[in-house]
N, C-alpha and C positions, 0 to 999 in steps of 0.2 A: 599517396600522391602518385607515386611511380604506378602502381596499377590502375589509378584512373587513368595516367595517361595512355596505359598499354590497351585499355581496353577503349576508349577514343583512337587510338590509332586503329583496330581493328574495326571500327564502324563507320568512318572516315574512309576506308581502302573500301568497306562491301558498299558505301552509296557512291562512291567511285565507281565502280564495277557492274553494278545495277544500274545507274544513269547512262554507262556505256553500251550496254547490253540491251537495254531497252529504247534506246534514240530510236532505232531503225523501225518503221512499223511495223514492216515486215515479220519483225520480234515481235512486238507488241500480239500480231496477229496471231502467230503460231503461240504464246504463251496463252493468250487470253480468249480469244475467239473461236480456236481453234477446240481448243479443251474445252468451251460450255456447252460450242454448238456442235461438237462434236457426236454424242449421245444422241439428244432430239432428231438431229439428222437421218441417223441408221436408223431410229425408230420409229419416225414419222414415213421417212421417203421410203425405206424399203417394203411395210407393210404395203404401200402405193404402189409402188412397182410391182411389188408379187404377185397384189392383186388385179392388177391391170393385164396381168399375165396369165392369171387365169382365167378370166375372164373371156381374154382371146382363144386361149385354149378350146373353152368351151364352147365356144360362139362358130368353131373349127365343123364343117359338112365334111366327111370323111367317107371314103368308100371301102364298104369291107364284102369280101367273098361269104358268102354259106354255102356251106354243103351239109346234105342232109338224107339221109334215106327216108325222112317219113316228108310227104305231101306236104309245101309249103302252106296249105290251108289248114290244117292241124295245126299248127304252130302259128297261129293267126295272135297271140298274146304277146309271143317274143317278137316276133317281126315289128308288132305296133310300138312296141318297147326301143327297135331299134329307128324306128323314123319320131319319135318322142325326143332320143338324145342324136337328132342330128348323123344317126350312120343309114349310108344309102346302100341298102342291100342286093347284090346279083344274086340270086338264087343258081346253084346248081345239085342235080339228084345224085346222088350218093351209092355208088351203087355196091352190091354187097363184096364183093373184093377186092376195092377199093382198099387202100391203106394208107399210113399216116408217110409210106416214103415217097407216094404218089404226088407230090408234092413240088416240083423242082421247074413249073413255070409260075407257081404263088412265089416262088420263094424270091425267084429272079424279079417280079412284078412288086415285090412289098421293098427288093432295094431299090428299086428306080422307081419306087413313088409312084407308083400307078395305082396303087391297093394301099393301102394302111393295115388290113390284118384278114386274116382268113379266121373261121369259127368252122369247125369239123361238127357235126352232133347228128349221134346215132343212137336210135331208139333198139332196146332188143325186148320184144312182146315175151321173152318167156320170163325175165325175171323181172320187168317192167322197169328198169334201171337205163335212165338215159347217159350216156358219155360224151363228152368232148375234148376237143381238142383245138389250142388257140396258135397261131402264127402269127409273129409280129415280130418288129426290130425294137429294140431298146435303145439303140443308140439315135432315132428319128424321135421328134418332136409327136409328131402328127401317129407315129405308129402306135407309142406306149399311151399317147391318149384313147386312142379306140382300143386299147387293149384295156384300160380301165373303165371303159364305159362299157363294154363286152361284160367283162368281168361283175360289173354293178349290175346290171340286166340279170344273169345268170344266179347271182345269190336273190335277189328278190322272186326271179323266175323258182328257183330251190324252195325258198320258202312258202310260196304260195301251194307249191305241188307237198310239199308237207302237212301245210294245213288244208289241204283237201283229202287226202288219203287222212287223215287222222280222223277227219269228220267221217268219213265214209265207214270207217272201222270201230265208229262210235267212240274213240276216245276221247278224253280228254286232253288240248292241247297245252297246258300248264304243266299239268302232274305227269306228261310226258318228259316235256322238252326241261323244265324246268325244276325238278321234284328239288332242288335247293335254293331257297328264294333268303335274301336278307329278309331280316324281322328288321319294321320300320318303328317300333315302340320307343326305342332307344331314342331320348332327342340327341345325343350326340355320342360320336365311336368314338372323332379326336379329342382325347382331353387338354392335350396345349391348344394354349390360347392364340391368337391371330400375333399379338407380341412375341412369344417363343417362338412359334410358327416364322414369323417377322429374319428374327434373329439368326435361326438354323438359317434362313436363305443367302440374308445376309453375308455371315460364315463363311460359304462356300466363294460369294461373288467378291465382296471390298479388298479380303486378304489379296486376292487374286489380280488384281484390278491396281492397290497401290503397290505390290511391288512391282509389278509389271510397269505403272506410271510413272516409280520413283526412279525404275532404273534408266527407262528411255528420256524422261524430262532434264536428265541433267547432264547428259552427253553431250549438246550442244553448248551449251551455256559452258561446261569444263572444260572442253575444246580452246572455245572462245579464250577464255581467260587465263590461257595458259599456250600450248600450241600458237594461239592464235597470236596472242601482245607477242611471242619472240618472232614471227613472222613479219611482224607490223614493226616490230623494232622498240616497243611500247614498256618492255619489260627491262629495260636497262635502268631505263630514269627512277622505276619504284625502285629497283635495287638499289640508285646513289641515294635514295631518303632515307631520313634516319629510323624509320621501321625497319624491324626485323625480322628473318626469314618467318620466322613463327609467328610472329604479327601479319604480315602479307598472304601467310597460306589461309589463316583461321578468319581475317576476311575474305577473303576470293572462296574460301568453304564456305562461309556465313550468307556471300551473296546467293552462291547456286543452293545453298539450303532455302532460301527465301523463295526465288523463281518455282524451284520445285513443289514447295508448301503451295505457292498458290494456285503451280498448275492441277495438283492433287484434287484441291477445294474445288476450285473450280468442276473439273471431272465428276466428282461426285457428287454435284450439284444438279450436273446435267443428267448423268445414271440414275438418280432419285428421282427428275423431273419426269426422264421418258418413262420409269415404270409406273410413276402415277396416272401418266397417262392412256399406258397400257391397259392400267387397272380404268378404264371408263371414266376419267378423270378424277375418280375417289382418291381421297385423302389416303396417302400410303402408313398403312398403320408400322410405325417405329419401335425396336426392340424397346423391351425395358429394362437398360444398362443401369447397377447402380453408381455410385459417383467412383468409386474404387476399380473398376469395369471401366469407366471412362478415361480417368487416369493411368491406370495400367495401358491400353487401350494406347492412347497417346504417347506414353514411355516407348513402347515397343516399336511403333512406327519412327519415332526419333532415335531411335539406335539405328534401328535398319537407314533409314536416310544418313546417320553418320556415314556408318560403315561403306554403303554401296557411291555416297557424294566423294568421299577420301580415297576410295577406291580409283572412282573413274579419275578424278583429278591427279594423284598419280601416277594413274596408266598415259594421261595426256599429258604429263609435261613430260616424263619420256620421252616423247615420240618427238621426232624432227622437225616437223611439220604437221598441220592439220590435216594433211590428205592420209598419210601415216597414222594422226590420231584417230579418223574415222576408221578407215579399215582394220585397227586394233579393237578398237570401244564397241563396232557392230556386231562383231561375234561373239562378241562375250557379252550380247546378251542375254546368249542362250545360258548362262550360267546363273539368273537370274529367274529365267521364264520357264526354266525344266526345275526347278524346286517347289516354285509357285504353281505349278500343275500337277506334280508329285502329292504336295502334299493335300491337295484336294481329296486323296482317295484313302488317306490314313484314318482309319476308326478311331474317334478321339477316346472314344466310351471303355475300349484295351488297350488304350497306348503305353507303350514303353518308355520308359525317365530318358533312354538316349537321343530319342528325338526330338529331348527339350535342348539340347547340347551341338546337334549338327548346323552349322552357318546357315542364314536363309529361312531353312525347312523349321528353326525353331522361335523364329519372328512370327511366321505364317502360321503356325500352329497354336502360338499364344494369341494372337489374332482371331483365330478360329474359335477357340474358347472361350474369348472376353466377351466376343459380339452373342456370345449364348448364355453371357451373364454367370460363366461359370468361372470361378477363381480357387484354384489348388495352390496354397501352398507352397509344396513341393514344388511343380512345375515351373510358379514363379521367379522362384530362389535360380535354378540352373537356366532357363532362358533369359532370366536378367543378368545374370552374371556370366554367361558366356556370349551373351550378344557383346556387354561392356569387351571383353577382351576380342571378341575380333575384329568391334569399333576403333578399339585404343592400336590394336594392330595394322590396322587399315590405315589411322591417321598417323602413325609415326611411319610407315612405310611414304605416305604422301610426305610427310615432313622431309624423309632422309632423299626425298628428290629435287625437295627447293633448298638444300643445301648443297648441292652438286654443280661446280662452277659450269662444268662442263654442260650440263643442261640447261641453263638459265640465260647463258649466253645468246644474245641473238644471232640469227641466219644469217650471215652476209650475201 
C-alpha cells in the first residue's frame, strides 16, 4: 500500500509538472513543432536556396582579361568556350617578356570589380606545351565563379588536345590514358546489404543526434521546474505537501524524462522523413535490428537520459535563479557534444574494453554497435554497468540538492 501510494504521489507531481510546462504554446511549439519540422525544413528549404544560388551564379556575364602570345584566331575553340559560359573576353597580345609580375593594374582592376579574373596562356612551338596562368580573388562572389568556369574550359580544352595528339600519333586513347580499367563482370563488389549499409549510416548519425537532443531538450524544461518554481514562489507549497523530497525529485525527473522522450521521437521522425525524401522519395530501407539490438538499443538511451536529465536538474536547482541556471547548463553543453563527436571517429572493429567504461563516450559507442546489429558480450556487461553508476551517481547528486534547505528556499 505504502508503495502504491509513493509511486501515485510521484505521477501525480510529473502530470503537475507537465500540464504546467506545457500550458503556454509557446512550449507546446518549441517541443513539438519545432523538433518535427525542424529536419524537413533544412532539408527541403536549403536544397532551395542553394540552388537558387547557383543558378544565379551561373546566370552571372562576367568579364575576364586574356592574354596570349598566340593570335586570338588560333584559339578560336577556347574563346567560343568562353562566350558559351557567359565570360566576356578583352583580348590582349602577350608579348615575350612579359611576365607573371607584370600584373599590378589586373590585380588592382579584379579588387574593384572591374574584371573578375585574368587567364595568362602561352604557347611555346619547341616543346609544343601550352602554360597558364589564372588571377582571381577568392574572397569575391563573382571572381571564384569565373575562375571555375576558366578552369572547366581548360580541362575540356586539355582533353581534347590529348585526344587529338594521340590520334595523330596513331594511338590508342584507352590503352593509353586508361591501361587499368574495372572489370564490369562482377554483379556486385559490396557484399553488405542496403540493411547493413542502412545501419553503418545509421551508427554514425542517431548516436550523434540523440545525445546531442537529449542533452539540449531538457535544459529548459529543468530550469523551469526547479530554478524557475523558486523564482515564482511555487516551490514552497510542494514542499508543505506531504510528498517527499525523493518523491518531488523522481516526478519533476519523470516529467522532463517524458518532454525529452518525445522531443527525441519526434526529431527522428522528421531526420528519417527528410532523408527519404532526399532519397527521391524512396522508401528508406531500415537496419535490421534483432529484438535484443532493440532492447539493448533502448536500455542505453535510457540510462544516458537518466544520467544527463539528473544531471542538469541538479546543476539547476543550484543555481539562484534561472538566468544563473542558463548561463551554467549552456556551457556544459560542450560536455555533452565533444564526446558525441569524439566518438564518431573510434574504429569499433579495434576498440579497447576502456571505452566501454568512459561517461558518454560509452552510451554512444554501445549505440554505435547496436544499430549494426552487433552485440559483444563483454561490451555490454561494462557499458551497462558503468552507465548504471554514473546514472545512480548523477541522480543521488540531484537528490542531495532537493535536500538542501538552503536551496529550495524561495527568492525573496
Amino acid at each position: 500500500m505504502y508503495q502504491k501510494k509513493k509511486f501515485n504521489s510521484i505521477f501525480i507531481i510529473c502530470k503537475k509538472e507537465l500540464i504546467d510546462y506545457i500550458r503556454d504554446w509557446r512550449t507546446l511549439l518549441a517541443v513539438i513543432l519545432v523538433p518535427l519540422l525542424m529536419f524537413p525544413a533544412i532539408f527541403f528549404v536549403l536544397p532551395i536556396v542553394m540552388q537558387s544560388e547557383l543558378d544565379e551564379r551561373q546566370s552571372m556575364h562576367l568579364d575576364v582579361h586574356l592574354e596570349s602570345n598566340v593570335d586570338v584566331t588560333n584559339i578560336s575553340f577556347l574563346t567560343s568556350k568562353f562566350n558559351e559560359n557567359l565570360l566576356n573576353i578583352t583580348y590582349f597580345e602577350l608579348e615575350e617578356n612579359n611576365s607573371l609580375n607584370d600584373t599590378s593594374d589586373v590585380l588592382r582592376d579584379i579588387k574593384n570589380s572591374n574584371i573578375s579574373s585574368m587567364l595568362r596562356l602561352s604557347y611555346d612551338s619547341n616543346s609544343s606545351i601550352w602554360t597558364y596562368s589564372i588571377i582571381y580573388d577568392s574572397t569575391q562572389q563573382s571572381s571564384s565563379e569565373a575562375y571555375l568556369r576558366i578552369t572547366k574550359i581548360l580541362s575540356e580544352w586539355e582533353s581534347n588536345l590529348t585526344t587529338q595528339r594521340l590520334d595523330e600519333a596513331g594511338l590508342e586513347e584507352d590503352v593509353i590514358l586508361n591501361p587499368l580499367q574495372k572489370d564490369g563482370n562482377l554483379l556486385q563488389g559490396d557484399i553488405a546489404t542496403q540493411a547493413e549499409q542502412a545501419g553503418f549510416v545509421f551508427s554514425f548519425i542517431i548516436p550523434l543526434f540523440v545525445s546531442i537532443w537529449t542533452a539540449t531538450s531538457g535544459v529548459q524544461p529543468s530550469i523551469d521546474m526547479t530554478a524557475g518554481e523558486r523564482e515564482r514562489g511555487t516551490l514552497e507549497s510542494l514542499l508543505c505537501s506531504p510528498t517527499s523530497r525523493l518523491e518531488l525529485l523522481l516526478g519533476k525527473w519523470l516529467a522532463v524524462t517524458c518532454i525529452v522522450g518525445v522531443s527525441i521521437f519526434l526529431q527522428l521522425a522528421g531526420l528519417i522523413f527528410a532523408i527519404s525524401f532526399l532519397m527521391n522519395g524512396t522508401i528508406l530501407q531500415p537496419p535490421e535490428l534483432s529484438m535484443a539490438s532493440i532492447l539493448l538499443f533502448l536500455i542505453a538511451v535510457g540510462i544516458f537520459g537518466i544520467m544527463v536529465v539528473a544531471l542538469e536538474m541538479a546543476i539547476a536547482m543550484r543555481s539562484r535563479s534561472v538566468k544563473e541556471a542558463g548561463s551554467i547548463l549552456g556551457p556544459m553543453m560542450l560536455f555533452f557534444f565533444l564526446p558525441a563527436i569524439f566518438a564518431q571517429f573510434i574504429n569499433l572493429e579495434s576498440i579497447e574494453l576502456f571505452w566501454f567504461a568512459i561517461p558518454a563516450v560509452n552510451v554512444l559507442l554501445a549505440m554505435r554497435e547496436l544499430l549494426q546489429n552487433e552485440i559483444y558480450i563483454l561490451h555490454v556487461l561494462i557499458w551497462f554497468f558503468s552507465s548504471l553508476v554514473y546514472a545512480a551517481l548523477a541522480t543521488w547528486y540531484a537528490s542531495r540538492q532537493f535536500l538542501r534547505e538552503d536551496l529550495v528556499e524561495s527568492i525573496n
